[in-house]
VOSESE-332566 format. One record per residue (C-alpha): x, y, z. Coordinates in steps of 0.05 Angstrom, whole numbers, padded with zeros to 5 digits, always signed. Layout:
N
XYZ ...
REM end
This chain:
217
+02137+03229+01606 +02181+03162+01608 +02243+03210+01610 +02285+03152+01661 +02315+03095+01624 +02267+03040+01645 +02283+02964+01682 +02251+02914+01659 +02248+02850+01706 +02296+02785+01672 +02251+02738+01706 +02165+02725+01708 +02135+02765+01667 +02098+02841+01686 +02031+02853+01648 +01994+02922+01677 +01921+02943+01656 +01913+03007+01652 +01851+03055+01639 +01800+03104+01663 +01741+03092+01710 +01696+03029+01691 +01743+03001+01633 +01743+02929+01647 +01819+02932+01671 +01794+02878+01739 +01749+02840+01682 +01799+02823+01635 +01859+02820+01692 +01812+02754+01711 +01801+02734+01640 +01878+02732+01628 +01894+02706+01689 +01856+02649+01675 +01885+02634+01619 +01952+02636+01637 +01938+02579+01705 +01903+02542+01640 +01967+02536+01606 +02007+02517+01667 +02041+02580+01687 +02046+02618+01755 +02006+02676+01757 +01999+02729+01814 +01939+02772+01800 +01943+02840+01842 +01920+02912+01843 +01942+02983+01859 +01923+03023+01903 +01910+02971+01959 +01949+02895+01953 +01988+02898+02021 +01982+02909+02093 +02004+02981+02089 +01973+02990+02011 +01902+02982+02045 +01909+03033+02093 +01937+03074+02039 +01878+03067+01990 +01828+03082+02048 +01854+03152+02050 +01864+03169+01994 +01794+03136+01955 +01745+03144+02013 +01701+03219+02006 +01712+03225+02077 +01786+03238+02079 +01753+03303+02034 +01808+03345+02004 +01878+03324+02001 +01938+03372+01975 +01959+03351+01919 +02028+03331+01929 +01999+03290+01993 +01961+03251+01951 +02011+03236+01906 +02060+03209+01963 +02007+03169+01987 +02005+03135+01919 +02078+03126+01914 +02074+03098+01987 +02030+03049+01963 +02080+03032+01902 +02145+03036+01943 +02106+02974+01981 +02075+02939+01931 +02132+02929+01888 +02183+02914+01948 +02150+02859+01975 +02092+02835+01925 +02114+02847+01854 +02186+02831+01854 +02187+02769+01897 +02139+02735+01846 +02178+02759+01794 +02241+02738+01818 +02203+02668+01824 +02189+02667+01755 +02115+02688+01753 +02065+02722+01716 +02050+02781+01755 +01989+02821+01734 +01975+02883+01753 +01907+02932+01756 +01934+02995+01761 +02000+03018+01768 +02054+03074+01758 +02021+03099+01694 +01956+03118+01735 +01998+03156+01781 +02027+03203+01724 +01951+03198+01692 +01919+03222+01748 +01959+03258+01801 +02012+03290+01736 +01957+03304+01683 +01891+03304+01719 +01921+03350+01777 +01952+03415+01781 +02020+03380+01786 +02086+03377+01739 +02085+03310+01707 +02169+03312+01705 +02165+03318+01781 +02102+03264+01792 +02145+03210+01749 +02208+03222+01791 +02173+03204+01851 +02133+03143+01818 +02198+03111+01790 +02240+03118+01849 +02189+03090+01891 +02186+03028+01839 +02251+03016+01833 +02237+03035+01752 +02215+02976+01746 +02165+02970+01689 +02120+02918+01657 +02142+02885+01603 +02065+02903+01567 +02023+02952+01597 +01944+02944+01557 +01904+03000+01561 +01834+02999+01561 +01810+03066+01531 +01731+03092+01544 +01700+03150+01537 +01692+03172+01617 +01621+03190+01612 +01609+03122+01591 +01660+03093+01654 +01636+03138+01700 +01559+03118+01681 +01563+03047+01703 +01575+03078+01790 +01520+03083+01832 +01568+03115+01883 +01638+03145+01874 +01708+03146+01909 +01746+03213+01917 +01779+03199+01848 +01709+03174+01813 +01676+03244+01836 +01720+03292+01796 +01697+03325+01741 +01688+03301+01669 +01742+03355+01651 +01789+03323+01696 +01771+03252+01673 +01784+03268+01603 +01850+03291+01616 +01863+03222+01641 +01843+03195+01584 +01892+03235+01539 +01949+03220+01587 +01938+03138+01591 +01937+03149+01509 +01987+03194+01499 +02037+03148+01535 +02016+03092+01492 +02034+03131+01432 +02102+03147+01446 +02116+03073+01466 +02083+03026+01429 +02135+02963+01433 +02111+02962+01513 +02042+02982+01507 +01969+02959+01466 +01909+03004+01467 +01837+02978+01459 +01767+03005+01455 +01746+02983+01517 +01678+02981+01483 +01692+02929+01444 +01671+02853+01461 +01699+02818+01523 +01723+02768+01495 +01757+02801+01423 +01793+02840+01475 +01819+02779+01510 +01841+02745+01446 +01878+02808+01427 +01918+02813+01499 +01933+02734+01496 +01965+02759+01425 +02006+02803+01457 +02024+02761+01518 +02046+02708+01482 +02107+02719+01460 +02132+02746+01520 +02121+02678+01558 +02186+02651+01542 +02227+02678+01615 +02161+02657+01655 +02158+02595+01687 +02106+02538+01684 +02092+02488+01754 
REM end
């Protein structure tokens, strides 16, 4: 994985949370994001799949159990679809701006779960995700590792992607992990069991330093 050279925006700042089903990625987006408008910067808080016009048609489709069985290789177009948007005309332009952008999900879930979890070649999966985004990556993507029978425990109901298997799940898992490993300047893991608030403290830690080419109002 992470075979293309990788852009990373001048300007603003790009911060992703990444993880497997019931984390806390939206939780501690909030947390951070709060912090951040506390100390006077300009922060877009946004999500994947879903955060534009076209995005929410998008995530309809391919989340709801009544679109049933997709191929494969559709789903993961729709997903890049989604990306190709959400980076063109919500992600850049805030970084161009000089913003914080923060990010639930993004092209890391895409080789997680339509390159591992499927049936497909990651290589190929990753070629479609970074030319849909330009390459662009964040500058720290936080992971939020959990066991997914623990995640998946705290849904009443489920999405197409909840409802897979454990199996499939747990390669997920792996995936979001392994990609940590083999870049650990750009990435933090945490135990996602830990407390709320000792994983804030350790993301502000990280955050921190890269503050310097954002922009306060």
């Amino acid at each position: 994985m992470s075979t293309w050279p990788g852009t990373y925006a001048d300007t603003g700042v790009f911060v992703c949370f990444e993880g497997g089903e019931g984390s806390g990625k939206s939780t501690q987006s909030g947390i951070l994001r709060d912090w951040l408008q506390e100390q006077g910067y300009a922060v877009l808080l946004t999500f994947e799949p879903g955060d534009t016009i076209v995005g929410r048609e998008l995530r309809r489709i391919v989340l709801s159990p009544e679109t049933g069985q997709l191929a494969d290789r559709t789903e993961t177009l729709l997903y890049a679809a989604d990306k190709a948007e959400h980076v063109d005309t919500v992600v850049v332009p805030a970084l161009g701006r000089g913003d914080v952008v923060i990010t639930d999900r993004y092209v890391d879930s895409t080789l997680a779960y339509q390159g591992a979890g499927r049936s497909l070649l990651v290589e190929e999966v990753e070629h479609v995700a970074r030319w849909a985004t330009h390459d662009l990556r964040p500058h720290l993507t936080v992971v939020l590792d959990l066991d997914p029978r623990h995640g998946l425990s705290r849904f009443a109901g489920r999405d197409r992607i909840e409802g897979e298997s454990v199996e499939f799940h747990e390669r997920v898992r792996a995936a979001f992990v392994a990609m940590a490993q083999a870049d650990p300047e750009h990435y933090l893991v945490l135990d996602a069991r830990a407390d709320i608030d000792e994983i804030a403290a350790q993301v502000r830690d990280r955050v921190g330093p890269l503050l310097a080419q954002a922009v306060r109002r």
